[in-house]
N, C-alpha and C positions, 0 to 999 in steps of 0.2 A: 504494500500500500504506500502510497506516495503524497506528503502534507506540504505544502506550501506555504511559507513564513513572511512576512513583509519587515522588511529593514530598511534602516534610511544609509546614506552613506558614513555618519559618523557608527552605528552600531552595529553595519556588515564587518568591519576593523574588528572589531574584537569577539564576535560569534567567531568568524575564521580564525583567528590566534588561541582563542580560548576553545573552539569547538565547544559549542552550544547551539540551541536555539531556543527562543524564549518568545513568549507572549504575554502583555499584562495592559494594565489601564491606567496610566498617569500615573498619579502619587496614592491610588488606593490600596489600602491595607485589606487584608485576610482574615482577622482575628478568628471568624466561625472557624476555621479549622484546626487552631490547636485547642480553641476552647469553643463547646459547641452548641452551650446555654449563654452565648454573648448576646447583647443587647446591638441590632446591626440596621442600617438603612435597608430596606429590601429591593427596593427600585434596585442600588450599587451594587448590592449581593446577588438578585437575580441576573445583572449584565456580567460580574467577574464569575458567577456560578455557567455561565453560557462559555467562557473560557476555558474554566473546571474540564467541562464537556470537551471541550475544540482538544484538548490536549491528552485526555484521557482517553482518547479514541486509536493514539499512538503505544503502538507495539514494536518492541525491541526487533531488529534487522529491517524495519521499515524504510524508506526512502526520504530524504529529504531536498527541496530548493527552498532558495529563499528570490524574495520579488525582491529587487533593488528600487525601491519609490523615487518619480521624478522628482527632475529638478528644474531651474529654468535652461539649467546646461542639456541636459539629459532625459531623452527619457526614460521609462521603466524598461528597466530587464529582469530575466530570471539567469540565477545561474544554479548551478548543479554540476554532481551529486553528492549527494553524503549520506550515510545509514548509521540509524539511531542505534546506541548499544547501552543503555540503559533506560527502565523505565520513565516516564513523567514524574517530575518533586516540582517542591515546593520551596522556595525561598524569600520568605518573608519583606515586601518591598519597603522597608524600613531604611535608617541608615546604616545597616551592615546586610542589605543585598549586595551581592558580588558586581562589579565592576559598574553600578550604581553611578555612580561620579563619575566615571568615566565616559560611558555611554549617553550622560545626561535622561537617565529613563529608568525605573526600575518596573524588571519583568521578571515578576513575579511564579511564574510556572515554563517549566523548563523541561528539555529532554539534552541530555549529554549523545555527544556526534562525534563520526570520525570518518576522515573521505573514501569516497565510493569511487566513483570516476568521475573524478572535479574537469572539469574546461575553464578553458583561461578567461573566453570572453564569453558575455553573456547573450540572452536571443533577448532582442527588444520588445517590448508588448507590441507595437506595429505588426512585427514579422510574425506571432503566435496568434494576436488573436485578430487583428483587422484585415492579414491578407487573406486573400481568398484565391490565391495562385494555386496550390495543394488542393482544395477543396469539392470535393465530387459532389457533396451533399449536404445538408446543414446540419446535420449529425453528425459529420466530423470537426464541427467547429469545437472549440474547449468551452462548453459551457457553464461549468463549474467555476471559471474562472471571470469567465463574462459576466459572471452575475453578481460576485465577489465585488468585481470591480462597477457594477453598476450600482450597489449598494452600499458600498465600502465599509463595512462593518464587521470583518472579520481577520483577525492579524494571522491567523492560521487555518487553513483553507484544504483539504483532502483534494484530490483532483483522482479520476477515472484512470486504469489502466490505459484505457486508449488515449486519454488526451496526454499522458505520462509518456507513452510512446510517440505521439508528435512532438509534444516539449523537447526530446532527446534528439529524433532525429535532425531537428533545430537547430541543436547544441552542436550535435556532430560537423552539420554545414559549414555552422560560421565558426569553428574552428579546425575545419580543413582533416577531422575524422581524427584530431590530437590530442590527447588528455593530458594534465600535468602527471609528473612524475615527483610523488609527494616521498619524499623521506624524513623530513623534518616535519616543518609547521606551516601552514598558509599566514597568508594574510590580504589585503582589498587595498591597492594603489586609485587612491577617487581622482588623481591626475588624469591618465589612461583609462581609467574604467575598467582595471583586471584583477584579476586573481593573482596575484605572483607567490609564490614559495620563500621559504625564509631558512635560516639554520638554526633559528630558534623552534621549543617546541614546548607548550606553555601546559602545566597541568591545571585542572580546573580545580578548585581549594573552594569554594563556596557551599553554602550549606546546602545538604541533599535532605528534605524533609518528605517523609510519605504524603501523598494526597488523601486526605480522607475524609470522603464524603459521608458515610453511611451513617456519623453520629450528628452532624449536624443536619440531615437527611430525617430519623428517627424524632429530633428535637422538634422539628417543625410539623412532623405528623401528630404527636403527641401532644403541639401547643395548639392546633386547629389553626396554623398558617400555610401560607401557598406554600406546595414545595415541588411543584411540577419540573422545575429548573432543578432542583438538585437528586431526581429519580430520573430526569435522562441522563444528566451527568454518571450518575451511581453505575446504570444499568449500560451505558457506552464503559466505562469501565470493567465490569464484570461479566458484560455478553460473551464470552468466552469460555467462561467456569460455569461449573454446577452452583445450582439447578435450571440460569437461565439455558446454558449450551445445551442440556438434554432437551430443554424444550420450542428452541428456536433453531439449532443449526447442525449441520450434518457431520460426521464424525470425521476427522481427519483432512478435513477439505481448510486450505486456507480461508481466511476472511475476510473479507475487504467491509469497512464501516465506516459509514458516514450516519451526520448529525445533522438537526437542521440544515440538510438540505434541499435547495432552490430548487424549484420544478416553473421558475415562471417570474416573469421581470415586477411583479407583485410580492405582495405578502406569505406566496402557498410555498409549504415548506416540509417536506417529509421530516416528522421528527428522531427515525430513526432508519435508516436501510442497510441493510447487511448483502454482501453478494457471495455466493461460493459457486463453482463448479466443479464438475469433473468431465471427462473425455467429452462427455454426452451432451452432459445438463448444466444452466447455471440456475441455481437457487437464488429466491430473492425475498425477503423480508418488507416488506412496506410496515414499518410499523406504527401505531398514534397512539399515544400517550394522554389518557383524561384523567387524573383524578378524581375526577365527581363521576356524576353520571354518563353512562355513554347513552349516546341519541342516535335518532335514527339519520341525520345528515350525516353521520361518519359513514354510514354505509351510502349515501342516497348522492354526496357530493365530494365528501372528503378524497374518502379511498378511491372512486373514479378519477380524478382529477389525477393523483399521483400516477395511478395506473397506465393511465394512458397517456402518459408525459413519458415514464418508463418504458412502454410499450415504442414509442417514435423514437426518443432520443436515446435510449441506453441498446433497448431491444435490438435494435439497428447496427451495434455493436458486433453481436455475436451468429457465428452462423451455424448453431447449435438448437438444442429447445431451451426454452425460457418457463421457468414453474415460479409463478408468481404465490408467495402467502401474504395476504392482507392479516395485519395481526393487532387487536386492540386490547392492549395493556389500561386494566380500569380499577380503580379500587373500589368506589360503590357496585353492587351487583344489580341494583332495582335496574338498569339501564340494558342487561344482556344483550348481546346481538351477534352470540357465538351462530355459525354456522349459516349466515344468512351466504346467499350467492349474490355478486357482484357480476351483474352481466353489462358488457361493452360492446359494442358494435366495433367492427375494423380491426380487430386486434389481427397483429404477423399471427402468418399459420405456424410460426413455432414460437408462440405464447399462447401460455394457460395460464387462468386464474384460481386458486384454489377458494372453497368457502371460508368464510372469517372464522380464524381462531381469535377465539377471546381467552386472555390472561390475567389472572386474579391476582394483585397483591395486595399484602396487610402487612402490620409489623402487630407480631406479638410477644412479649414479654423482649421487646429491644430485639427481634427477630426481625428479618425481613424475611418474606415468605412471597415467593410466585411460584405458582399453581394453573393448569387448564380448570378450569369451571367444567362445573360435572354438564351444564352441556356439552361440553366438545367427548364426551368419552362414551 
């Protein structure tokens, strides 16, 4: 899976020296997660708990680029690659976050990096996402990242195998199919606009704290406050482990997971999609996240809508079958609407829709608990 980082040019310098990458929001603080009965703004908590999310979605051997943000000299590039090798932390954006000062920015949630196959120059936003020279179809445009950027609100950004494979073939172009040859340390010349190599190589010394969502997660359930933002967060963290993995995804098959993602230059936003394949199949997860009640637009508007966004632009991807599961994660049950069918017109003759599964969760006794609803059984 491959996550997309935005940096400006004074804090591409020290990601490449320090091998990091990081996301955060100004000068705000964290408190809920070392203490998780703190008294917090919710508006700030629910925008840094949507970070929570963006970061915890990254798994170790993952891929990383970073977006280099214009300038009046410059415009945006991406450069790459680098592969994450430890999990997502946390470091407290205080006055002893790491390179804080330096960077003039403290970023707060982090993954530590080490290079993949770095290129020297970067591909410009022009050449990736406005030509249309390459482009057969409008589903091979990158639109994970066109939306990014039409919305600009997300400092780290997952993108699709395929548009991860045009990014590169990109990279490969405009630098003549050359990689550096790292034995030391990188670092970012904003003169040139490159990556060059150094004989330094700098370890990273900053604090590594666990993320942990599940107790200020339980606090909010327990206090009768919103916690919708901090159960995608949780559940993009743990979709991999028991008991979600036995009940949403297929044994042994890689995983590709995205969060709030974009299906549409609007507001509509899968809150959770997971992709696996194998020789045959790719498996797909549509998932919607209610805390209250679920209603009958989730089935009548919502999940269409995703569907068949997936169905054109993703489906269009693979030339395999496509087994779509709509899945709605609820904790009131008076709302049921396990096993309703989702029927579409025009769907590719290798896409299927399976009936909605519905997913229960509760906390009990500081437990979290998902469960199928004894309708699905």
């Amino acid at each position: 899976m491959v996550h997309v980082f935005i940096v400006n040019e004074k804090t591409f310098k020290y990601h490449l020296e320090h091998m990091f990458a990081g996301t955060g929001a100004a000068d705000k603080l964290s408190p809920f997660l070392q203490n998780a009965t703190v008294a917090f703004n919710a508006n700030t908590e629910r925008n840094l708990m949507g970070m929570i999310a963006d970061i915890s979605r990254i798994r170790i051997g993952d891929k990383i680029v970073f977006y280099l943000q214009a300038t009046r000299k410059y415009e945006g590039q991406f450069f790459g690659t680098f592969k994450v090798i430890e999990n997502p932390f946390w470091d407290e954006n205080d006055n002893m976050n790491y390179l804080k000062n330096n960077m003039g920015k403290g970023l707060s949630y982090r993954v530590k990096i080490e290079p993949d196959v770095v290129y020297q120059k970067g591909v410009t936003e022009h050449q990736l996402l406005d030509s249309l020279d390459d482009i057969d179809k409008v589903s091979d445009m990158c639109w994970s990242l066109i939306y990014r950027k039409l919305k600009g609100n997300r400092g780290c950004t997952m993108i699709t195998d395929k548009e991860y494979s045009r990014l590169l073939s990109k990279l490969r172009q405009v630098n003549n199919n050359q990689s550096l040859n790292v034995t030391r340390g990188l670092t970012f010349n904003s003169t040139n606009q490159l990556i060059e190599t150094t004989q330094n190589k700098n370890q990273y010394i900053g604090r590594i704290n666990k993320i942990n969502i599940k107790d200020r997660l339980i606090y909010k359930f327990n206090s009768n406050k919103a916690f919708e933002t901090h159960l995608q967060a949780y559940i993009v963290q743990s979709i991999d482990k028991n008991p979600l993995k036995d009940l949403l995804l297929r044994e042994n098959l890689p995983t590709w997971i995205g969060n709030e993602v974009s299906c549409g230059v609007g507001m509509q936003r899968i809150d959770i999609l997971t992709l696996q394949e194998d020789k045959n199949i790719v498996y797909a997860n549509i998932i919607e996240l209610k805390c209250g009640e679920a209603y009958d637009d989730i089935v009548n508007k919502q999940l269409p809508w995703y569907i068949k966004w997936f169905n054109y632009y993703i489906g269009d991807t693979y030339n395999k079958n496509i087994i779509i599961q709509p899945v709605v994660l609820t904790y009131e049950t008076d709302g049921v609407i396990a096993n309703q069918t989702i029927n579409i017109n025009q769907l590719r003759k290798n896409v299927s829709v399976l009936p909605v599964k519905n997913i229960f969760f509760a906390i009990q006794n500081n437990t979290i608990i998902f469960r199928l609803l004894e309708e699905n059984n």
